[in-house]
PQR file with spaces between the fields and no chain letter, atoms N, CA, C, O and H, PARSE charges and radii, in Angstrom:
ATOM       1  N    UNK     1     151.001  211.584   92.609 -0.4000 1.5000
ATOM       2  CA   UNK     1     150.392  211.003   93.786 -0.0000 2.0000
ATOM       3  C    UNK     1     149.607  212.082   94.535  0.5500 1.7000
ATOM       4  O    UNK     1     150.167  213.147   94.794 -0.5500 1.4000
ATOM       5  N    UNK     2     148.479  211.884   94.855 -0.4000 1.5000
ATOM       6  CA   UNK     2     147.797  212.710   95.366 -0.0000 2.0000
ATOM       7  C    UNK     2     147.814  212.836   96.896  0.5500 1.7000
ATOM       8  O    UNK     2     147.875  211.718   97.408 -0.5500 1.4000
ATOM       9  H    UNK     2     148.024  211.019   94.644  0.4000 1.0000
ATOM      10  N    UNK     3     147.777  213.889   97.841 -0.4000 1.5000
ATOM      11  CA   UNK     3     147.751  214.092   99.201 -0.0000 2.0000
ATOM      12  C    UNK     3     146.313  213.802   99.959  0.5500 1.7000
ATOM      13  O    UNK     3     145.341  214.479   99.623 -0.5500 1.4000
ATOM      14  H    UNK     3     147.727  214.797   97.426  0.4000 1.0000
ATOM      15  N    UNK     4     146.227  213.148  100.622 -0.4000 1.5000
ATOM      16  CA   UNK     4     144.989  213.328  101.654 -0.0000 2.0000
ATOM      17  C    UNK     4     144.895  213.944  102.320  0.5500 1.7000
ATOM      18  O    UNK     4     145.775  213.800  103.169 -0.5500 1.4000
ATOM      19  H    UNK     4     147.016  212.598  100.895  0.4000 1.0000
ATOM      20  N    UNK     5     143.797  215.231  102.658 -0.4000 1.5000
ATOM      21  CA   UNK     5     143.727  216.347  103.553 -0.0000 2.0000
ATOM      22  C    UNK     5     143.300  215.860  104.782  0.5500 1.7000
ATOM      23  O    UNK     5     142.611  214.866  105.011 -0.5500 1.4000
ATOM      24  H    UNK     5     143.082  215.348  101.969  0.4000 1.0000
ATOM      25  N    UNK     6     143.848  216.775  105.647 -0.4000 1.5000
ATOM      26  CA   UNK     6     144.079  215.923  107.111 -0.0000 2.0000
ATOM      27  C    UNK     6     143.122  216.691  107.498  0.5500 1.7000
ATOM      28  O    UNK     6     143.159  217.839  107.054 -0.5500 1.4000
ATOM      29  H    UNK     6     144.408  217.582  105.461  0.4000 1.0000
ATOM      30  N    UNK     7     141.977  216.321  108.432 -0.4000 1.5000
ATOM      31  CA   UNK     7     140.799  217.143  108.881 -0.0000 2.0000
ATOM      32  C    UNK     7     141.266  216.917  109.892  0.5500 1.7000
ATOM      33  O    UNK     7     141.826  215.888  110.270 -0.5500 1.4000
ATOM      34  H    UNK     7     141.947  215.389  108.793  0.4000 1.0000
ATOM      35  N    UNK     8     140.937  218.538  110.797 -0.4000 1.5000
ATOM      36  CA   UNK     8     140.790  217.724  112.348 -0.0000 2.0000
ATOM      37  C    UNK     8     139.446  218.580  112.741  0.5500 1.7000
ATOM      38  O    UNK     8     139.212  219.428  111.881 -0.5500 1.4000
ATOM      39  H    UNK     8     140.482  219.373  110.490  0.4000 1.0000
ATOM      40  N    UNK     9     138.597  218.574  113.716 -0.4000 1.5000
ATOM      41  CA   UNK     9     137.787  218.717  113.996 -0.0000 2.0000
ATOM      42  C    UNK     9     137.944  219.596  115.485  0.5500 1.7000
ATOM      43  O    UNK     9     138.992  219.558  116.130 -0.5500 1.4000
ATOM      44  H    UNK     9     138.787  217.885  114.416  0.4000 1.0000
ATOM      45  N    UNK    10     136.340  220.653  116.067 -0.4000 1.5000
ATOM      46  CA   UNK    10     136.642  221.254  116.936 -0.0000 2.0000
ATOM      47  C    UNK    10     135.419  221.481  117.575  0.5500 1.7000
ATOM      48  O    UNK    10     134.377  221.718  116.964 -0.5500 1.4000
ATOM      49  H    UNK    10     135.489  220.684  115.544  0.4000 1.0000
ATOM      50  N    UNK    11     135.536  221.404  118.968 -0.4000 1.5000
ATOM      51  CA   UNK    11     134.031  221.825  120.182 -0.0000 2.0000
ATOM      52  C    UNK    11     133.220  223.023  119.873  0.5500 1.7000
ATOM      53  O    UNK    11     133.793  224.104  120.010 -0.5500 1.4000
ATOM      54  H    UNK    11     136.382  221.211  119.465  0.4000 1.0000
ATOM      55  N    UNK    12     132.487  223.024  119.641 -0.4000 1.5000
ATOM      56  CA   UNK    12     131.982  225.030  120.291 -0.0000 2.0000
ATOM      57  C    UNK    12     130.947  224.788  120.368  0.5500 1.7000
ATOM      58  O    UNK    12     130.263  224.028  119.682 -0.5500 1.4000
ATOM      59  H    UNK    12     132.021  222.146  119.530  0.4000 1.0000
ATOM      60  N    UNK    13     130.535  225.804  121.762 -0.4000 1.5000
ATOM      61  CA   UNK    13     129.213  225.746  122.593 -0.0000 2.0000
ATOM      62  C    UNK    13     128.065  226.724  121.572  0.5500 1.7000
ATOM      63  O    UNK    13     128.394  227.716  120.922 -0.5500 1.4000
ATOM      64  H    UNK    13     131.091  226.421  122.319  0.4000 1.0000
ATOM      65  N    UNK    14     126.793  226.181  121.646 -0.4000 1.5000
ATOM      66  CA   UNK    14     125.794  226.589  121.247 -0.0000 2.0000
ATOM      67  C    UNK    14     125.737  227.675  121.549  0.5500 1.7000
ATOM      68  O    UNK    14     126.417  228.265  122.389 -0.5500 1.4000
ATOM      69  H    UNK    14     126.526  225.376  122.175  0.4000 1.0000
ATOM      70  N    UNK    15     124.356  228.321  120.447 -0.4000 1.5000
ATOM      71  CA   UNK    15     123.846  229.454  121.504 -0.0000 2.0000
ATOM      72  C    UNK    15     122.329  229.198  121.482  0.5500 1.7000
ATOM      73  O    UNK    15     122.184  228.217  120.752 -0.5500 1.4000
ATOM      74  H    UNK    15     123.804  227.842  119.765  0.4000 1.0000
ATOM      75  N    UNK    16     121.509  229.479  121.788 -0.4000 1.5000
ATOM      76  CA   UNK    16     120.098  229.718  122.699 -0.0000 2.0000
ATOM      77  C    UNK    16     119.632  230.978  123.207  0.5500 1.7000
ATOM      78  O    UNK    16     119.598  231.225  124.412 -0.5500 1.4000
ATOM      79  H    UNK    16     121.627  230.276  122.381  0.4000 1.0000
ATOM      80  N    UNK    17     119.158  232.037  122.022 -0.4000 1.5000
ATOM      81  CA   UNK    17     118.209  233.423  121.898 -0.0000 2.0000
ATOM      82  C    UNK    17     119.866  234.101  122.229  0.5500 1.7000
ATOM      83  O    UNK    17     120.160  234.692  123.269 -0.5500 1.4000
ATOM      84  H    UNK    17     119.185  231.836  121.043  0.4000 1.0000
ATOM      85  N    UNK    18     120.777  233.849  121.109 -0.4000 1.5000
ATOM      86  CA   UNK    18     121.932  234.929  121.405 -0.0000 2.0000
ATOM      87  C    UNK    18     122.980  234.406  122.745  0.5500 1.7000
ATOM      88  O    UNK    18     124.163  234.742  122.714 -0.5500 1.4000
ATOM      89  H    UNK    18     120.538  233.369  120.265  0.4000 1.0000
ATOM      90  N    UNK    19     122.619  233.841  123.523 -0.4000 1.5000
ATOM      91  CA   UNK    19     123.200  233.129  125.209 -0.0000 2.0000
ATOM      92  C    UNK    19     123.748  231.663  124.529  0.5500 1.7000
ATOM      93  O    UNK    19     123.479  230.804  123.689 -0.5500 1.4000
ATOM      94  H    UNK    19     121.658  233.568  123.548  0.4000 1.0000
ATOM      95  N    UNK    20     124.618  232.024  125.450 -0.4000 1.5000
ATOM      96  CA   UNK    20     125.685  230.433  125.072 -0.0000 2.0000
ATOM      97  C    UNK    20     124.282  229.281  126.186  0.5500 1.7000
ATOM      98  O    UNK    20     123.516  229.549  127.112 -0.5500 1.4000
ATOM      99  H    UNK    20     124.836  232.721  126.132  0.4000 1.0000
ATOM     100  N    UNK    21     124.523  228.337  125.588 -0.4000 1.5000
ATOM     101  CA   UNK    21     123.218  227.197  126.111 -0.0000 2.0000
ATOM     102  C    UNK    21     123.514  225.956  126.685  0.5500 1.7000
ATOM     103  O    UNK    21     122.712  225.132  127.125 -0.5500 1.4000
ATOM     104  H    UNK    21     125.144  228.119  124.836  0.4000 1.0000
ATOM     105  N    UNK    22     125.191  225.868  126.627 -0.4000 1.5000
ATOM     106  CA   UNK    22     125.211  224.917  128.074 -0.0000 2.0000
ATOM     107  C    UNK    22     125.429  223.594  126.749  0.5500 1.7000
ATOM     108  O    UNK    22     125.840  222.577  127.309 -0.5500 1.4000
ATOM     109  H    UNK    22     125.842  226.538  126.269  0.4000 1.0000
ATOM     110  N    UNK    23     125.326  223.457  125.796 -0.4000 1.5000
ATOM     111  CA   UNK    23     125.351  222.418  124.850 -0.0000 2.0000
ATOM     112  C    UNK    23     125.917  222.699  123.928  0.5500 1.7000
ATOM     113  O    UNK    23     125.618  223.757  123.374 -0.5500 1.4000
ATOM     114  H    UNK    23     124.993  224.283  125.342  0.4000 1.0000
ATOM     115  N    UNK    24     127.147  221.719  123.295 -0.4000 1.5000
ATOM     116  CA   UNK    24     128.633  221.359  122.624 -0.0000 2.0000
ATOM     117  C    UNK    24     128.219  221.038  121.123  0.5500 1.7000
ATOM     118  O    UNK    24     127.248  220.328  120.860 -0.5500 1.4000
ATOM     119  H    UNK    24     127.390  220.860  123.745  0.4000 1.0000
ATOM     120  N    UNK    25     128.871  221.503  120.355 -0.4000 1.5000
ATOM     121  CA   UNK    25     128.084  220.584  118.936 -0.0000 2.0000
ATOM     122  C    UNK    25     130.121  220.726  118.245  0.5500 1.7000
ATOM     123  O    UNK    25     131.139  221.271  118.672 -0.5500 1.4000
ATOM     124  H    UNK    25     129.660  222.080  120.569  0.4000 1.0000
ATOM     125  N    UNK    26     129.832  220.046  117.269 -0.4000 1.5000
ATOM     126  CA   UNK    26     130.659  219.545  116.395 -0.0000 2.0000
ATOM     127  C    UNK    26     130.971  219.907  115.145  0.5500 1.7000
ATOM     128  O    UNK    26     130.214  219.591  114.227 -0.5500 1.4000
ATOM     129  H    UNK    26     129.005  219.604  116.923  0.4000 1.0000
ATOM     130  N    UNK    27     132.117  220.617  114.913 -0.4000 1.5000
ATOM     131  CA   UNK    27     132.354  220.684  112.955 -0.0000 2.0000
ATOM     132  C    UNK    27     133.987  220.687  112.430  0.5500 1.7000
ATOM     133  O    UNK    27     134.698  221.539  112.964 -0.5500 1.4000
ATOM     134  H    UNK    27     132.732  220.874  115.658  0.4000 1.0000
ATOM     135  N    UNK    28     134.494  219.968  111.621 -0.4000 1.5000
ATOM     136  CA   UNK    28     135.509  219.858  111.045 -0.0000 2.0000
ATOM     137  C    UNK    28     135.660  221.521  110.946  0.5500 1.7000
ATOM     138  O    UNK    28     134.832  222.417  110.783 -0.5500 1.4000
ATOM     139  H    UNK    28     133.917  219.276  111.188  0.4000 1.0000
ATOM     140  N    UNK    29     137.335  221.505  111.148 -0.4000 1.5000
ATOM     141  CA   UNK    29     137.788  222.973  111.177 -0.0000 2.0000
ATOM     142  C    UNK    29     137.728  224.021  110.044  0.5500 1.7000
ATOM     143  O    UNK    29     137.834  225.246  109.990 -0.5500 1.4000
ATOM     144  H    UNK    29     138.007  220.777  111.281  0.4000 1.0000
ATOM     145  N    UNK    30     137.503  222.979  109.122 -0.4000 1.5000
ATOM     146  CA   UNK    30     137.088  224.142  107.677 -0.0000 2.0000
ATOM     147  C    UNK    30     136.001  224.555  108.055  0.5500 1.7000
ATOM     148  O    UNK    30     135.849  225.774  108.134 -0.5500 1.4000
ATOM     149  H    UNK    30     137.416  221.983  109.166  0.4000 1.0000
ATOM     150  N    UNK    31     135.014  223.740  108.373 -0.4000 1.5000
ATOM     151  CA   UNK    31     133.550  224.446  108.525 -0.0000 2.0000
ATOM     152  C    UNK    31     133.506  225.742  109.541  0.5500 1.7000
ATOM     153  O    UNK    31     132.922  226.823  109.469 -0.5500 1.4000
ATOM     154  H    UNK    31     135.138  222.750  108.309  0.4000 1.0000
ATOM     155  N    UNK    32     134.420  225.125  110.560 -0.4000 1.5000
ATOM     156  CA   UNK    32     134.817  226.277  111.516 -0.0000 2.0000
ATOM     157  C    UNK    32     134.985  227.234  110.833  0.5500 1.7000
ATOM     158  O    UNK    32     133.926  227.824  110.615 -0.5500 1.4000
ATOM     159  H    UNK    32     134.894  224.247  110.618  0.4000 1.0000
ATOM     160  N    UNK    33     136.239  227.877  110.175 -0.4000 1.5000
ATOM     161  CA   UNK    33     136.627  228.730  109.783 -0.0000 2.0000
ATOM     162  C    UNK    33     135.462  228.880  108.986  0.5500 1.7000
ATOM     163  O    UNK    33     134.944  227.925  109.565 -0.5500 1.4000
ATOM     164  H    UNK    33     137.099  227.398  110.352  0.4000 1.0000
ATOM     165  N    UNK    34     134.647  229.197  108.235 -0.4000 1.5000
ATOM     166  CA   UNK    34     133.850  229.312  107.652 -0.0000 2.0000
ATOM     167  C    UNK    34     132.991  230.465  108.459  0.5500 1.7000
ATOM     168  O    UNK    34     132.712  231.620  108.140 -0.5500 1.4000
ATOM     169  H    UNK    34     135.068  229.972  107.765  0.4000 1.0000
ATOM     170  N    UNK    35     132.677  229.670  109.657 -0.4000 1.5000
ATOM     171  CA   UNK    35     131.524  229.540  110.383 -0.0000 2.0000
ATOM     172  C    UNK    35     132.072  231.400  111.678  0.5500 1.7000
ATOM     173  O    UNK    35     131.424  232.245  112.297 -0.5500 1.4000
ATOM     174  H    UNK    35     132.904  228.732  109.916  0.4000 1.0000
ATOM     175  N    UNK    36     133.272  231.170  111.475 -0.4000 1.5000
ATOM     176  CA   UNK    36     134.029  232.431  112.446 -0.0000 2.0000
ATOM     177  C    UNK    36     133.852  233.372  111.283  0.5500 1.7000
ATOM     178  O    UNK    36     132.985  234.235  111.425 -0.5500 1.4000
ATOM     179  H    UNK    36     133.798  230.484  110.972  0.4000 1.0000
ATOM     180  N    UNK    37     134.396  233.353  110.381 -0.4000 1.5000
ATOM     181  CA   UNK    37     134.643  234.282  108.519 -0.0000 2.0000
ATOM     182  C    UNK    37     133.454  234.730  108.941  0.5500 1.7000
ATOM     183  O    UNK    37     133.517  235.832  109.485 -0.5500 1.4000
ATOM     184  H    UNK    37     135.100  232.652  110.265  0.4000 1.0000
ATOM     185  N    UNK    38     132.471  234.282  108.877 -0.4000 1.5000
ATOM     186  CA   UNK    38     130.794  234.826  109.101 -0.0000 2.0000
ATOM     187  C    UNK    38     129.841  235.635  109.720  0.5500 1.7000
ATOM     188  O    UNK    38     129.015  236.514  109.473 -0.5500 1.4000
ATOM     189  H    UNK    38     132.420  233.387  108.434  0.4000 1.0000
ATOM     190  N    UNK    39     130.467  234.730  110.951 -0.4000 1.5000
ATOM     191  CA   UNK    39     129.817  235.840  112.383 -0.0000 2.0000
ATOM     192  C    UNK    39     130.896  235.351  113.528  0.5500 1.7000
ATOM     193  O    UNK    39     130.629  234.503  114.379 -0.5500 1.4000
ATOM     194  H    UNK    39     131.138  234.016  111.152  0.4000 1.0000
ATOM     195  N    UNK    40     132.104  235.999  113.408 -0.4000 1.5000
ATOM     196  CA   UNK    40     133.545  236.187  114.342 -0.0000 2.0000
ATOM     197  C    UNK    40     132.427  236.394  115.984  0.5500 1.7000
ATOM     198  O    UNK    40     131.567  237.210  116.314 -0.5500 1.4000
ATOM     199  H    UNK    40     132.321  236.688  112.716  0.4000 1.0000
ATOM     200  N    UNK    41     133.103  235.056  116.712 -0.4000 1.5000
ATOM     201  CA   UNK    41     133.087  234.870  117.944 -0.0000 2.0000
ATOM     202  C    UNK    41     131.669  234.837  118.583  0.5500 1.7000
ATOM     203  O    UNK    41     131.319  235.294  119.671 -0.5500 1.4000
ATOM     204  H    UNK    41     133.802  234.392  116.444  0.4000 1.0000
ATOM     205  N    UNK    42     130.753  234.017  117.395 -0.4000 1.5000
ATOM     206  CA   UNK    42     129.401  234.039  117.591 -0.0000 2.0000
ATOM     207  C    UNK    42     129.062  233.038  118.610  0.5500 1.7000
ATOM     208  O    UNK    42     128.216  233.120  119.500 -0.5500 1.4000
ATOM     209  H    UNK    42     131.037  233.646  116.511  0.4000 1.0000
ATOM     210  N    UNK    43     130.042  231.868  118.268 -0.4000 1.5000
ATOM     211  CA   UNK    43     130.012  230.521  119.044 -0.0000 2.0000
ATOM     212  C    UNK    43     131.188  230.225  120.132  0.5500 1.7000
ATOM     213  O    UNK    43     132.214  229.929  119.518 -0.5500 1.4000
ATOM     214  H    UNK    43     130.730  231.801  117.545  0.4000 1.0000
ATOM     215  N    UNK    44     131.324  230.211  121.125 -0.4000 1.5000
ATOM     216  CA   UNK    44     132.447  230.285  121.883 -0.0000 2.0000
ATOM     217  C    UNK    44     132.975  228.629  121.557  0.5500 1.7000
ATOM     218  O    UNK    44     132.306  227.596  121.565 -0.5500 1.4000
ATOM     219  H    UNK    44     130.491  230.452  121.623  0.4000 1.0000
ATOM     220  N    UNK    45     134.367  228.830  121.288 -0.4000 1.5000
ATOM     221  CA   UNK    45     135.258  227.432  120.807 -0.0000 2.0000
ATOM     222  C    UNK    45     135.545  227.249  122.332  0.5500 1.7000
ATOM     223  O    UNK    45     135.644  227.960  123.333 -0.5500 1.4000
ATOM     224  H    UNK    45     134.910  229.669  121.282  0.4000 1.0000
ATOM     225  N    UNK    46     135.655  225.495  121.882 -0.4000 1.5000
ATOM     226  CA   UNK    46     135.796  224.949  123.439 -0.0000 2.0000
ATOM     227  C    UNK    46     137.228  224.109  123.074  0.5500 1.7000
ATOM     228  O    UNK    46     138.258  224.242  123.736 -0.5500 1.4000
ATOM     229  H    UNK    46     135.575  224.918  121.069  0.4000 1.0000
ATOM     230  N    UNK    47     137.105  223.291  121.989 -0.4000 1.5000
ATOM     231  CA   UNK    47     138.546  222.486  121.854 -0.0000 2.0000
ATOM     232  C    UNK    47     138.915  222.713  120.308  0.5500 1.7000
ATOM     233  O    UNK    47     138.048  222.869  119.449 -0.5500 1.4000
ATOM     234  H    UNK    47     136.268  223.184  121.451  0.4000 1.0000
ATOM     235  N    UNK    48     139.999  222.714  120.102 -0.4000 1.5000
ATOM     236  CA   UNK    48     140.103  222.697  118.352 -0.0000 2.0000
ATOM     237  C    UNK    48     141.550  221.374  118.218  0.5500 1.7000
ATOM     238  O    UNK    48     142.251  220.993  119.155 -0.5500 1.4000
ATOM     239  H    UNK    48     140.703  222.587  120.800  0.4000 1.0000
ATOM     240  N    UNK    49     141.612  221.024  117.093 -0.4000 1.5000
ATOM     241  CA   UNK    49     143.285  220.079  116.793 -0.0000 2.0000
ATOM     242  C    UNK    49     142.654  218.603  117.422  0.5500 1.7000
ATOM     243  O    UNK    49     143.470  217.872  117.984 -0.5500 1.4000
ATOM     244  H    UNK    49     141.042  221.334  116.332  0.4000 1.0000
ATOM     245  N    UNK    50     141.239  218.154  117.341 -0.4000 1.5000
ATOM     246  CA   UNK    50     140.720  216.993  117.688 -0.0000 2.0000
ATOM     247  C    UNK    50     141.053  215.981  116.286  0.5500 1.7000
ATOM     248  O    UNK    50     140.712  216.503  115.224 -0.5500 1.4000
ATOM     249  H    UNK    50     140.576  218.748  116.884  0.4000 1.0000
ATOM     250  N    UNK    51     141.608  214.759  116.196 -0.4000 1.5000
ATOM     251  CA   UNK    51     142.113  214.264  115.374 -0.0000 2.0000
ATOM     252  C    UNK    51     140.830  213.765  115.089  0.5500 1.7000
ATOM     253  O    UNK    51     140.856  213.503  113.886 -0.5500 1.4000
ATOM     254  H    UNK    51     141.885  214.335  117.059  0.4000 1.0000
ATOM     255  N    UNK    52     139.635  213.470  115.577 -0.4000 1.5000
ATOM     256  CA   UNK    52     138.652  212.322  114.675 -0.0000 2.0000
ATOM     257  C    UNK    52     137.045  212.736  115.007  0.5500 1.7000
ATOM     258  O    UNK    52     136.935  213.273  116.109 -0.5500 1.4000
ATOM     259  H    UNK    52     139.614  213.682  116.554  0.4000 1.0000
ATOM     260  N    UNK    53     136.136  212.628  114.469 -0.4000 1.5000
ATOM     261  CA   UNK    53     134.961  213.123  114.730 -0.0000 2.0000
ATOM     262  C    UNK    53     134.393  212.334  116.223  0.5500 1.7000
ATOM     263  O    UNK    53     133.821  212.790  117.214 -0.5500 1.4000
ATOM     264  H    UNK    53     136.225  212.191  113.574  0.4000 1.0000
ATOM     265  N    UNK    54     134.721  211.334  115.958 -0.4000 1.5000
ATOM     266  CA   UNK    54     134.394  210.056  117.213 -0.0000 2.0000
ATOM     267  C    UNK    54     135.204  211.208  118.535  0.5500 1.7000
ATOM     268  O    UNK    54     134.908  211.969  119.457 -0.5500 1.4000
ATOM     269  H    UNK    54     135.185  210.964  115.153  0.4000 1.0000
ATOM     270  N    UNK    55     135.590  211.022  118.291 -0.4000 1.5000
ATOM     271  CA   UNK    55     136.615  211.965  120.073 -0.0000 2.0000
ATOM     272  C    UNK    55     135.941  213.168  120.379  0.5500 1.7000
ATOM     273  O    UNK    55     135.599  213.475  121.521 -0.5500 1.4000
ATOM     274  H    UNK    55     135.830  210.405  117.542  0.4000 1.0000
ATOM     275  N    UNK    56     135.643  214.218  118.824 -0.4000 1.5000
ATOM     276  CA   UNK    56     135.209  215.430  119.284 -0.0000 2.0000
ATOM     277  C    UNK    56     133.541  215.054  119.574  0.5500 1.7000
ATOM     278  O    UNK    56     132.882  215.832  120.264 -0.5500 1.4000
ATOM     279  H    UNK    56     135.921  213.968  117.897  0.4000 1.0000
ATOM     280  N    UNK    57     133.051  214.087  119.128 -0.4000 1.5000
ATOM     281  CA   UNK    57     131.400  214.174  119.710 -0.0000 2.0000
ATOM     282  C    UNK    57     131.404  213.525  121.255  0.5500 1.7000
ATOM     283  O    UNK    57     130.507  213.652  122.088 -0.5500 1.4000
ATOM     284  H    UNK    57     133.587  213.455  118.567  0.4000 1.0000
ATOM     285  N    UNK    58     132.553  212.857  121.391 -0.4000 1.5000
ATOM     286  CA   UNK    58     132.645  211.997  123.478 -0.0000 2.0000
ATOM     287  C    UNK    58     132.955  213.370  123.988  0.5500 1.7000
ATOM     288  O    UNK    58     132.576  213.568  125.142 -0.5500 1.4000
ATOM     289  H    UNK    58     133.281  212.753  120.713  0.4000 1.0000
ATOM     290  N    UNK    59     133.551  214.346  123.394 -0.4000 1.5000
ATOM     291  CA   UNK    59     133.901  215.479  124.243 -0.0000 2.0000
ATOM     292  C    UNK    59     133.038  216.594  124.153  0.5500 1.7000
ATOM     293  O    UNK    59     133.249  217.583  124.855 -0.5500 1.4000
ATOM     294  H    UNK    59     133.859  214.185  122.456  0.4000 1.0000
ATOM     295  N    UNK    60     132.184  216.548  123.443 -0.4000 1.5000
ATOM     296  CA   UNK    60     131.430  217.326  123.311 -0.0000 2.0000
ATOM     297  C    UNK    60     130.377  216.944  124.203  0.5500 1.7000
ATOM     298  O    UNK    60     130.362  217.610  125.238 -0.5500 1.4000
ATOM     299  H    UNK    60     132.013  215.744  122.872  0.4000 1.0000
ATOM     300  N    UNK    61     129.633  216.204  124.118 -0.4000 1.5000
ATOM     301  CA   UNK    61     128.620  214.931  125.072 -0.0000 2.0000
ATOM     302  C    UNK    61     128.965  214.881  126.660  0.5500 1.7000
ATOM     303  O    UNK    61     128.205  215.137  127.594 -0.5500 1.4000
ATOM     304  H    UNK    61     129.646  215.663  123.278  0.4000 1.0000
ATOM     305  N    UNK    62     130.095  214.545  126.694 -0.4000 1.5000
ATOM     306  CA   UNK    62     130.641  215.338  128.459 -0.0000 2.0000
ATOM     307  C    UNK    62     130.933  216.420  128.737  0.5500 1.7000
ATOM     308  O    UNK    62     131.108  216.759  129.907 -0.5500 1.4000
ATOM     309  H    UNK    62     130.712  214.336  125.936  0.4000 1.0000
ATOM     310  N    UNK    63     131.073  217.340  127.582 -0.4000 1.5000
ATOM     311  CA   UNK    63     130.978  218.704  128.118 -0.0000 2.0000
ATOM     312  C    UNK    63     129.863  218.935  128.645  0.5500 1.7000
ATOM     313  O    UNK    63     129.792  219.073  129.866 -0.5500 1.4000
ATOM     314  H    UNK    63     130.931  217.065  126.631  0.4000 1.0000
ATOM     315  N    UNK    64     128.599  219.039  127.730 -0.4000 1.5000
ATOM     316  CA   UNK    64     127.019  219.204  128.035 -0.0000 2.0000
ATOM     317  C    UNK    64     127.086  218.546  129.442  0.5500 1.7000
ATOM     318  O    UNK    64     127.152  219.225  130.467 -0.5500 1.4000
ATOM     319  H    UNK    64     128.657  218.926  126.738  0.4000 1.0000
ATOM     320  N    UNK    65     127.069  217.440  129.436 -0.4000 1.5000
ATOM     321  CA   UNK    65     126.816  216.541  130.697 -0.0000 2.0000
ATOM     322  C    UNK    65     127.215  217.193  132.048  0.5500 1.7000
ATOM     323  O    UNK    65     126.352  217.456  132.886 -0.5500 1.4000
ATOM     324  H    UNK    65     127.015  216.889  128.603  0.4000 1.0000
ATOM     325  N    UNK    66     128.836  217.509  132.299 -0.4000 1.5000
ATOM     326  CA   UNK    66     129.439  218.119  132.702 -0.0000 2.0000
ATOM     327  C    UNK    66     128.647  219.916  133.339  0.5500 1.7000
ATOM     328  O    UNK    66     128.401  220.267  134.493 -0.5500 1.4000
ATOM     329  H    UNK    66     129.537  217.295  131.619  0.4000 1.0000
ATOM     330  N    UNK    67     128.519  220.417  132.472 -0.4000 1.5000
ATOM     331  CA   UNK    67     127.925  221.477  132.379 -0.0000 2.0000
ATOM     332  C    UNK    67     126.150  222.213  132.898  0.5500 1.7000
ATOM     333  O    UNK    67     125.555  223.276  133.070 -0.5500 1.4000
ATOM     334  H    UNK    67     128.719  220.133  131.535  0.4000 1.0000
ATOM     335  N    UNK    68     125.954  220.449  132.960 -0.4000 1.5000
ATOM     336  CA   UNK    68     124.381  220.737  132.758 -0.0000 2.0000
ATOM     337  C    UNK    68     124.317  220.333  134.504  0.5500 1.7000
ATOM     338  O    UNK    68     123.818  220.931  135.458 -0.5500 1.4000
ATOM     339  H    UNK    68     126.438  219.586  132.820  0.4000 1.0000
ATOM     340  N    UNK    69     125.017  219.130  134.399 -0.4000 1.5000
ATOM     341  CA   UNK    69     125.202  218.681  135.929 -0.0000 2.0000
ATOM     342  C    UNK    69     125.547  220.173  137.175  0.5500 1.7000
ATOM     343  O    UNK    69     124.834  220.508  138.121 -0.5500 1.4000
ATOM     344  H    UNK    69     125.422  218.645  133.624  0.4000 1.0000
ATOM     345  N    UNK    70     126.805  220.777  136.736 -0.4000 1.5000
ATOM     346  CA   UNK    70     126.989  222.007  137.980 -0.0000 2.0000
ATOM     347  C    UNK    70     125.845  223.050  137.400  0.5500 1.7000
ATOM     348  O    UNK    70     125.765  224.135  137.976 -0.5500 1.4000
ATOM     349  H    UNK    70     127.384  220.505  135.968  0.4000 1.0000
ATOM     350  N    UNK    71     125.448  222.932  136.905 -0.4000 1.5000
ATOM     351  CA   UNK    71     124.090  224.054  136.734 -0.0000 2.0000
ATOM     352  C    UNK    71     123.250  223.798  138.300  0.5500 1.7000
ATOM     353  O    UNK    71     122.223  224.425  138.560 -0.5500 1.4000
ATOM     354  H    UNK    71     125.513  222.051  136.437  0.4000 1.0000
């Protein structure tokens, strides 16, 4: 019987000429790890252990919002 791998997904803020940019994007945590393996602490993580892509893009979307608004 085979296992289904459990993804969970995680926030991290953009960057914009090297500067974090105020805007949230989205990637399943493998990609994460990938993405840290690469260039460690390039992207500042905002949430990680998000069970579904649907949740991490509403939270990502009010982060920006959130963010752009107290600007």
């Amino acid at each position: 019987m085979m296992r289904s791998r459990v993804i969970t997904w995680v926030v991290y803020e953009g960057l914009e000429r090297g500067k974090p940019s105020g805007t949230y994007a989205v990637c399943d945590q493998t990609e994460w790890d990938q993405m840290e393996k690469l260039r460690p602490g390039e992207h500042p993580l905002f949430q990680t252990g998000i069970g579904n892509e649907g949740e991490a893009e509403r939270i990502a979307r009010a982060t920006t919002l959130i963010k752009r608004a107290a600007s």
